[in-house]
C-alpha positions in Angstrom: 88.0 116.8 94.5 91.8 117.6 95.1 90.5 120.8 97.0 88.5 118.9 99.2 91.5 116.5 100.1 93.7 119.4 100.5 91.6 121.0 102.8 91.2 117.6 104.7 95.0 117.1 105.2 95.3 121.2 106.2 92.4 120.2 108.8 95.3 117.9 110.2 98.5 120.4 109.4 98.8 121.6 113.3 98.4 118.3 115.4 99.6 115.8 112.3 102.9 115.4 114.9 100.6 114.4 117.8 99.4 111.6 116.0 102.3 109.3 115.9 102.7 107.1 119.4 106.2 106.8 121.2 106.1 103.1 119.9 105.2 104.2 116.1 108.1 106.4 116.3 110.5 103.8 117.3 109.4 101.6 114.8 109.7 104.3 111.8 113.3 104.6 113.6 113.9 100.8 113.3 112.7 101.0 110.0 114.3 103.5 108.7 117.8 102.0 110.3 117.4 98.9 107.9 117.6 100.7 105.0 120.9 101.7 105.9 120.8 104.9 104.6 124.7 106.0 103.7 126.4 109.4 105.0 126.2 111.8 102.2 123.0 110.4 100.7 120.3 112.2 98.2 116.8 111.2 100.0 113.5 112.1 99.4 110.4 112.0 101.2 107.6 111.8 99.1 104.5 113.5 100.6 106.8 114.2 103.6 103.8 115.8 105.5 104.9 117.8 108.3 108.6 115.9 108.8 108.0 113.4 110.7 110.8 111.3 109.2 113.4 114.7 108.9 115.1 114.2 112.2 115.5 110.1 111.7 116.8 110.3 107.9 119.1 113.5 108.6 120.6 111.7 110.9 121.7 108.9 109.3 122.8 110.8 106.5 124.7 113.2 108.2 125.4 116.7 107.2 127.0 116.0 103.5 123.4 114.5 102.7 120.5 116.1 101.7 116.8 116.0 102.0 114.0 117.1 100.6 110.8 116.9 101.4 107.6 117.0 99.1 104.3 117.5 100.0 101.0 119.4 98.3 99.8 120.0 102.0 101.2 123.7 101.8 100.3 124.0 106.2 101.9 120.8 106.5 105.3 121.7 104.3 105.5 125.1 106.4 105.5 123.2 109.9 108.5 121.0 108.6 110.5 123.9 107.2 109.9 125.7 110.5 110.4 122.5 112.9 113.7 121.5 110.6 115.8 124.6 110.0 119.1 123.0 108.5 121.2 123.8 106.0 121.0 120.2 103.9 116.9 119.8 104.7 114.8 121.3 101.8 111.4 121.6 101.6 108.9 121.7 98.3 105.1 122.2 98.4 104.0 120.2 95.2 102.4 117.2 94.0 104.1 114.2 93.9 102.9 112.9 91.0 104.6 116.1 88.9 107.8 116.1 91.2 110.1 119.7 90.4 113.6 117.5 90.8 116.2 116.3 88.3 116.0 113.3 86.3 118.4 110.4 87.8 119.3 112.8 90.6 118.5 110.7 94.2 119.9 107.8 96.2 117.0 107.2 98.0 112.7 107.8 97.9 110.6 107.5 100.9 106.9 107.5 100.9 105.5 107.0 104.7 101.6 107.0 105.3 101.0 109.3 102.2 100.9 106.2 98.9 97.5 105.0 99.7 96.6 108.5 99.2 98.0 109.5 95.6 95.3 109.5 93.2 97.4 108.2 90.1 99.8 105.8 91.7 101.7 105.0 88.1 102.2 108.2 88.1 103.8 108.2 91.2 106.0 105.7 90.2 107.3 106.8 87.3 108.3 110.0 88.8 110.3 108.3 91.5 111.6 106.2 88.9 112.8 109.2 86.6 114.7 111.3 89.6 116.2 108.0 91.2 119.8 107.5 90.2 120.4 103.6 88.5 120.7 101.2 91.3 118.4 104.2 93.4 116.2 102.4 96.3 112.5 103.6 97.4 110.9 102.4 100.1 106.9 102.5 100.5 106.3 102.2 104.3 102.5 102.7 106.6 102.2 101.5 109.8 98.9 99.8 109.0 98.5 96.0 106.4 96.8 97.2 103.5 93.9 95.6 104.6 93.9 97.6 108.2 94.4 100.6 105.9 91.4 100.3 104.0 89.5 99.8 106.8 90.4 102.8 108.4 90.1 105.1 105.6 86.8 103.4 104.9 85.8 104.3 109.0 87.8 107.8 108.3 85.3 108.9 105.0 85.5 111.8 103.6 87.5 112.4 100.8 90.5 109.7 102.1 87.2 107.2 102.5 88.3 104.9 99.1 92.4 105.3 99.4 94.2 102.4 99.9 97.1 100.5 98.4 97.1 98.1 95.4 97.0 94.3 95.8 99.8 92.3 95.6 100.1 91.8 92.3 99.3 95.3 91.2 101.9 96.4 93.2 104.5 94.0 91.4 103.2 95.5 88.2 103.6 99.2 89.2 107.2 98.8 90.2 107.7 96.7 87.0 106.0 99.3 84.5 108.5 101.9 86.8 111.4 99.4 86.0 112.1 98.6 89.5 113.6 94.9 90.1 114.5 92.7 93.9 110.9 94.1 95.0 110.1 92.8 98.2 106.9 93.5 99.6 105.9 92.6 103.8 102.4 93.1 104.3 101.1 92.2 107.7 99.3 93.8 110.9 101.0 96.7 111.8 102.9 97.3 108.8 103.2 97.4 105.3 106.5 98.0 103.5 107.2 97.5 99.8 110.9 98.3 98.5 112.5 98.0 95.0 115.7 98.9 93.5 115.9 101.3 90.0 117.2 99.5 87.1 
């Protein structure tokens, strides 16, 4: 089962960058603006595929920040290090649900287009919980309502065909189990973003 989605996101590795329109990518800028990410900020991008967000988070955080990018996708990972060759941008092929960073060690966690597609989404959360510093923001962000999500997963098939994000409510629970408080969750055509704080 995890082969099979491997090889379905390595099917994508080479034209993953192609797939994002001008106006998706000036949203993800907007976006990623509002989070008001600070100079010298710890960030990272949780199933980062092929750095699509690098160039917008680096940035912002200018070159006494750091990112690092995480993704099991091992084509994808190589594209970014390639396309991103800078001093303070890391790169790590591994799953995100076993993440190889230090407890309490980030400012910010990023997950774009990739949650709907971890397979044990507590999981997930606890790990971002456990290498977020106290008072340590993550952000959950697709450019698709859950509902549009499913939908197109559900058209997609394959191994993505029954990812999608939990309800409402789950979602509150996840981040609660994680101990994450001031969640705020915007869920609406074109774009769902959840966002919590670490305790």
């Amino acid at each position: 089962m995890e082969n099979d989605r491997k090889r379905y996101f390595e099917s994508f590795a080479e034209e993953w960058d192609k797939m994002f329109t001008a106006e998706e990518l000036e949203l993800l800028d907007f976006l990623i603006d509002s989070f008001n990410l600070p100079e010298g900020a710890r960030v990272a991008d949780l199933g980062c595929g092929t750095g699509v967000l690098f160039d917008i988070i680096r940035r912002r955080i200018g070159p006494g920040g750091m990112l690092i990018g995480i993704d099991f996708c091992t084509p994808m990972v190589q594209k970014a290090k390639l396309n991103f060759p800078f001093a303070n941008v890391y790169t790590v092929d591994a799953d995100v649900e076993c993440l190889p960073l230090k407890k309490d060690s980030f400012d910010i966690a990023i997950t774009f287009a990739a949650f709907a597609h971890f397979i044990d989404q507590k999981k997930v959360m606890q790990e971002v919980s456990r290498i977020l510093k106290q008072k340590g923001r993550f952000y959950i962000v697709h450019l698709l309502s859950s509902e549009e999500l499913e939908e197109h997963h559900h058209q997609v098939g394959g191994p993505v065909a029954d990812d999608h994000l939990p309800n409402r409510e789950e979602m509150m629970r996840l981040f609660e189990e994680g101990r994450f408080t001031d969640v705020k969750i915007t869920d609406h055509p074109g774009l769902y973003l959840a966002e919590a704080v670490k305790e």
